[in-house]
N, C-alpha and C positions, 0 to 999 in steps of 0.2 A: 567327117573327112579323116582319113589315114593316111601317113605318110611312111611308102614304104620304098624297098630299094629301086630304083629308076625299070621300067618295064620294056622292055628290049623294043616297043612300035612306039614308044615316047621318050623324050629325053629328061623328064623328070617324071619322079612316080608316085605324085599325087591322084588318088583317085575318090571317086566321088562313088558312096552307095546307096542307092534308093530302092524304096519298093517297085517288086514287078510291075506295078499298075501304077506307079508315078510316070509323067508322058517322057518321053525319048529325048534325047538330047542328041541335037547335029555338032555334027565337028564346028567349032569355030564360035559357040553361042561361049554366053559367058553366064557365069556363075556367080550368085555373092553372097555373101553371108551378111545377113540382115538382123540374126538372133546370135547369141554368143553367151551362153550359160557357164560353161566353162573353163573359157577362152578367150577375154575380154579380148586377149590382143588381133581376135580373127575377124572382130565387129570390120565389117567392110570390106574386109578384101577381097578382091576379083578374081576368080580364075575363066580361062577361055579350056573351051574342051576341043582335044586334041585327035582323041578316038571315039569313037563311034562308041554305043553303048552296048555291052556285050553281058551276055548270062547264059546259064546251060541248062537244060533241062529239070537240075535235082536244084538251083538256086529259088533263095527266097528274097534276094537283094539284087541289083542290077550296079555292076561296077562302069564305071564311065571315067576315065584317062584326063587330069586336069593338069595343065601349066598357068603358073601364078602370072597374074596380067598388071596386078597392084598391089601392094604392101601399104598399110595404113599405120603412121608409127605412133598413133594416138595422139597425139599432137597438137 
């Protein structure tokens, strides 16, 4: 996951990148992080996807638009 400046068709600019051949994601599904190798403090949290999954012809990753749904403060 990369956090970069907010993307002008989303209001925060979390975005999610997967392989071309990992399956599609709809608006609205939700995202979570289950593994957390370098990022203990990501174990768990949610995002819901906001955009549609988009890629261009010369891509080898598929960028997909995510707003955070949950915050886990490890707790």
């Amino acid at each position: 996951m990369d956090r970069l400046l907010p993307d002008p068709r989303t209001p925060v600019g979390y975005r999610l990148l997967t392989p071309l051949d990992a399956p599609l994601a709809s608006r609205d599904d939700q995202v979570r992080v289950t593994v957390a190798t370098q990022d203990p403090g990501l174990l768990n949290r949610v995002w819901r996807v906001l955009a549609i999954s988009d890629a261009n012809s010369l891509a080898v990753v598929r960028t997909t638009w995510l707003d955070e749904s949950t915050q886990s403060t490890g707790a």
